[in-house]
N, C-alpha and C positions, 0 to 999 in steps of 0.2 A: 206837623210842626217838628223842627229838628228837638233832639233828642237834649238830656243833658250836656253840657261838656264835660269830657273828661279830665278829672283832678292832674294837674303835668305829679310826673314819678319826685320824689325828692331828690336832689344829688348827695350825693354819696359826702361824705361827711368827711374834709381833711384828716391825715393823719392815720389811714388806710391806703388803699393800693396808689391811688394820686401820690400823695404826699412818699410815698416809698419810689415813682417813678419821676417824682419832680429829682429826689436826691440823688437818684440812679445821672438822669441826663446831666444835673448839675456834677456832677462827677468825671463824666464823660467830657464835660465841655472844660474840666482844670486841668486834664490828662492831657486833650488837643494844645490848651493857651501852655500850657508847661513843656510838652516836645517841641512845639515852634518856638518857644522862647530858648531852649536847653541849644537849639540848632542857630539863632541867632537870625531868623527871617520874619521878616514884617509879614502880618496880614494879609497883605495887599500880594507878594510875593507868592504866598501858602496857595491865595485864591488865582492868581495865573497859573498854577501847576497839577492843583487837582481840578480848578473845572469849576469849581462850587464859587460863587458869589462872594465879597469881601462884605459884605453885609450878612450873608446869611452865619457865613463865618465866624464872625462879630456874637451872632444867637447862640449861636450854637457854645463859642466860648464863655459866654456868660449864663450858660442852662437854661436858656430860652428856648434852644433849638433842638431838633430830637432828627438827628441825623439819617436819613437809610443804611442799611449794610453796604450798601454803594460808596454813596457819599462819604462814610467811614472807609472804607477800604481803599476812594482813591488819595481823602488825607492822610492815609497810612503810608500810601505807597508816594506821596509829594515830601513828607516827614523821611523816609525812607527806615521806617518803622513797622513791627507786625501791627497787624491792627488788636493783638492782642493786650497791647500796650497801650493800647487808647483807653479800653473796655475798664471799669474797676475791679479790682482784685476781690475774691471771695474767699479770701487765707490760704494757710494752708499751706505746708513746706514743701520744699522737694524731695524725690523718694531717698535721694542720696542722704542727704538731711535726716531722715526720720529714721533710714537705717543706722547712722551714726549716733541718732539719739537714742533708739530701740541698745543698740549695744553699749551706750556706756550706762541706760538703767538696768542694764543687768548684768553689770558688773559693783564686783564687791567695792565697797567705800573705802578701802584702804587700798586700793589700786589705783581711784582716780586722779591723784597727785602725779601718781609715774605716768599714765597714761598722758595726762594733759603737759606733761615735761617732753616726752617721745614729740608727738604733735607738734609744739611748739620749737624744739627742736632739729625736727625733719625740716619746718617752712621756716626756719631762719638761714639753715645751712644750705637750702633751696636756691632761697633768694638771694645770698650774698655771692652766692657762686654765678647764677642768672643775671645780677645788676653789672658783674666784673665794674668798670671804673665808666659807666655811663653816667649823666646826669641829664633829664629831659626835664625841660620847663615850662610848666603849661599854665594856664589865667587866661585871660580875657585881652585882647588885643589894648594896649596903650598901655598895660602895666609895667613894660618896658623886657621883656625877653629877650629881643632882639640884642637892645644895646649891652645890656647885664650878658646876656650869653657869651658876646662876642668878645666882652672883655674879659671872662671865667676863662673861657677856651682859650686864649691868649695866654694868660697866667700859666693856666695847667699843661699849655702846651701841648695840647689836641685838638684834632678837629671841633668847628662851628659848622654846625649842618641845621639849615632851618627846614623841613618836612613839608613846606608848602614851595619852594624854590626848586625842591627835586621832583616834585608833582606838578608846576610849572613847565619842567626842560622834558620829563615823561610825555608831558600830552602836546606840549607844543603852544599850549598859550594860558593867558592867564586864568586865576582860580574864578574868578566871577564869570567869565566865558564857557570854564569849558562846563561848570554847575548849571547857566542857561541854555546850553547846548546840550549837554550830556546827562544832567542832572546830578542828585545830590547824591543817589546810589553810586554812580560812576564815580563820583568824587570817592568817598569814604572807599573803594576799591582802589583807588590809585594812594590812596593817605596809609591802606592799610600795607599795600604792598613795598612802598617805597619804608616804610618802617621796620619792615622783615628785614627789606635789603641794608637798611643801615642798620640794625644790630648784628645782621650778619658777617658784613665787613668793617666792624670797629667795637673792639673791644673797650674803648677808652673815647670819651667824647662829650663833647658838649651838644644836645638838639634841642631845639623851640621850633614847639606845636602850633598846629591853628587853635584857636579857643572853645572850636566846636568836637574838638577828638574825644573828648568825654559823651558824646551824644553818642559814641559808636562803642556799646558795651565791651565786643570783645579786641579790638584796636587799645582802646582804652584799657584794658584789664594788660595786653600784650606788654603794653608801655611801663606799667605799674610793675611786673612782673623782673622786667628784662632792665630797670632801669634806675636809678638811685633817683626819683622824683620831686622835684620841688613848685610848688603853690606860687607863683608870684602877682600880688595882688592887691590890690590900689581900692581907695573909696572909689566911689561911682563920679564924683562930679572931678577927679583926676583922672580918672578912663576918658573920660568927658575931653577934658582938656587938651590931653594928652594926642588923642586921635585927629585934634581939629587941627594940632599944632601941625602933624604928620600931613596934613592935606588929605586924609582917608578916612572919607564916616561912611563906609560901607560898614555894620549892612543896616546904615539906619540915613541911608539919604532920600532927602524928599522924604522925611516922615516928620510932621509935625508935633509927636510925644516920645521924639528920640530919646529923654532923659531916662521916660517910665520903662520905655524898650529896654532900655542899657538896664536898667535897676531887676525888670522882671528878668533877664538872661542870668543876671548874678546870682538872682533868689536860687533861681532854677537849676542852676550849673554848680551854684557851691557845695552841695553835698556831697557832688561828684568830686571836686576840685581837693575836697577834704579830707578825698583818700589816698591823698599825696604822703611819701614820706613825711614833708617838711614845708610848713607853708613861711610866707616872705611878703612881708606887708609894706610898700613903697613909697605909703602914702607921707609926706611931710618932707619923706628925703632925697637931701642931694643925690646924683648919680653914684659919687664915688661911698659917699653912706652905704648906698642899698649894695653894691658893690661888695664891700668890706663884710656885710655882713651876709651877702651871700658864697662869700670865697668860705665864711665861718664853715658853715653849713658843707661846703665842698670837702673842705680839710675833713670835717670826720668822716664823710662815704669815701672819698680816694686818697687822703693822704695831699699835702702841704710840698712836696717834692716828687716830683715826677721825673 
């Protein structure tokens, strides 16, 4: 006669290692839905470039899915991201960071005023010397850079240079082309260098960015660094409008939850956007309003008379 059955093991009781690897993947999967969102590509997109299914996709950004180091590394490399950047942070500063902290705790407390005036100091006379009379404008396609640009640089009487027109006549065709052909790494290489080449030859200038220049840390820091920056930035249902009016709902064509697409790129992007000089909210007005009040904005970084 067979024996007893054996008792099944208990499972393991939420709230231990499960529940610490449920929040892990959950984490991992707000990292992937917020870099494709920060870069402005659908799902559907993400999933023709790494390989991995728009469905499994879908799991994975909602911590359903528990991805391989593979499948992680090839949405790293379709993000055009480390996959470091996917993974959650476990703290923790950088060494540069903890020396600069290590040395100001052990310095005397009646130094740290001068100390923090030098510092502040140093990166003001940095940057005003580094911005000379540039102005870049970056936000979200349909806030209107374009048109606000071209009438600043009019006024001021410098050049208008839009960074995606000279990355256009660079590679010979257009930015949705050469991104499906080339990819998105090749892109941010042609955005990074066309941006060297225009602050190298123009000291004085008006430029409007693509809306994904913030996904590329150090392009984006360049920008920030070398340039009097302003936010320009519209509610979500006038980005809306604004782009349908233009006849261009890249990069949200043939997508059914175009609205929530636009809304999550905003969540995602405006942190970045926020380390603008000067941000410029378009929403409610006329041309020549947002206008006026972005010439405001110009007169203190360059001066009123050029």
């Amino acid at each position: 006669m067979p024996g007893p059955k054996a008792k099944p093991k208990p499972r393991e009781k939420s709230g231990t290692t499960p529940a610490g690897a449920d929040a892990f993947t959950a984490a991992v999967g707000g990292l992937v839905r917020s870099a494709r969102a920060k870069r402005g590509i659908t799902r559907r997109v993400l999933a023709e470039q790494s390989g991995a299914s728009e469905r499994y996709l879908a799991q994975i950004e909602s911590g359903q899915g528990n991805p391989s180091v593979v499948i992680l590394k090839r949405i790293a490399d379709a993000l055009d991201v480390p996959v470091a950047e996917l993974l959650p942070r476990t703290g923790g500063r950088s060494a540069a960071l903890n020396r600069i902290l290590d040395l100001l705790a052990s310095a005397p407390p009646s130094e740290l005023t001068e100390i923090a005036d030098l510092i502040e100091g140093r990166t003001k006379a940095d940057l005003a010397a580094d911005r000379a009379q540039r102005i870049a404008l970056v936000g979200l396609r349909g806030a209107g850079k374009s048109t606000l640009g071209t009438m600043l640089a009019q006024r001021l009487g410098v050049p208008f240079i839009e960074l995606d027109r000279l990355i256009e006549q660079d590679y010979g065709a257009r930015i949705p082309d050469l991104i499906e052909i080339a990819g998105l790494a090749t892109f941010r290489r042609y955005e990074r260098a066309c941006l060297e080449r225009v602050i190298a030859a123009h000291s004085a200038a008006v430029i409007a960015t693509a809306g994904g220049i913030v996904s590329s840390p150090e392009t984006y820091g360049l920008l920030l660094r070398r340039t009097h920056t302003v936010w320009i930035k519209a509610r979500p249902e006038e980005h809306m409008r604004r782009v349908m009016a233009q006849g261009d709902f890249r990069p949200m064509a043939q997508n059914r939850e175009a609205m929530a697409d636009l809304v999550a790129i905003l969540d995602a992007r405006s942190a970045d956007y926020a380390r603008a000089e000067a941000a410029l909210d378009t929403s409610g007005d006329a041309e020549q309003e947002s206008f006026e009040k972005l010439m405001q904005l110009a007169t203190r970084y360059v001066g009123g008379n050029r």
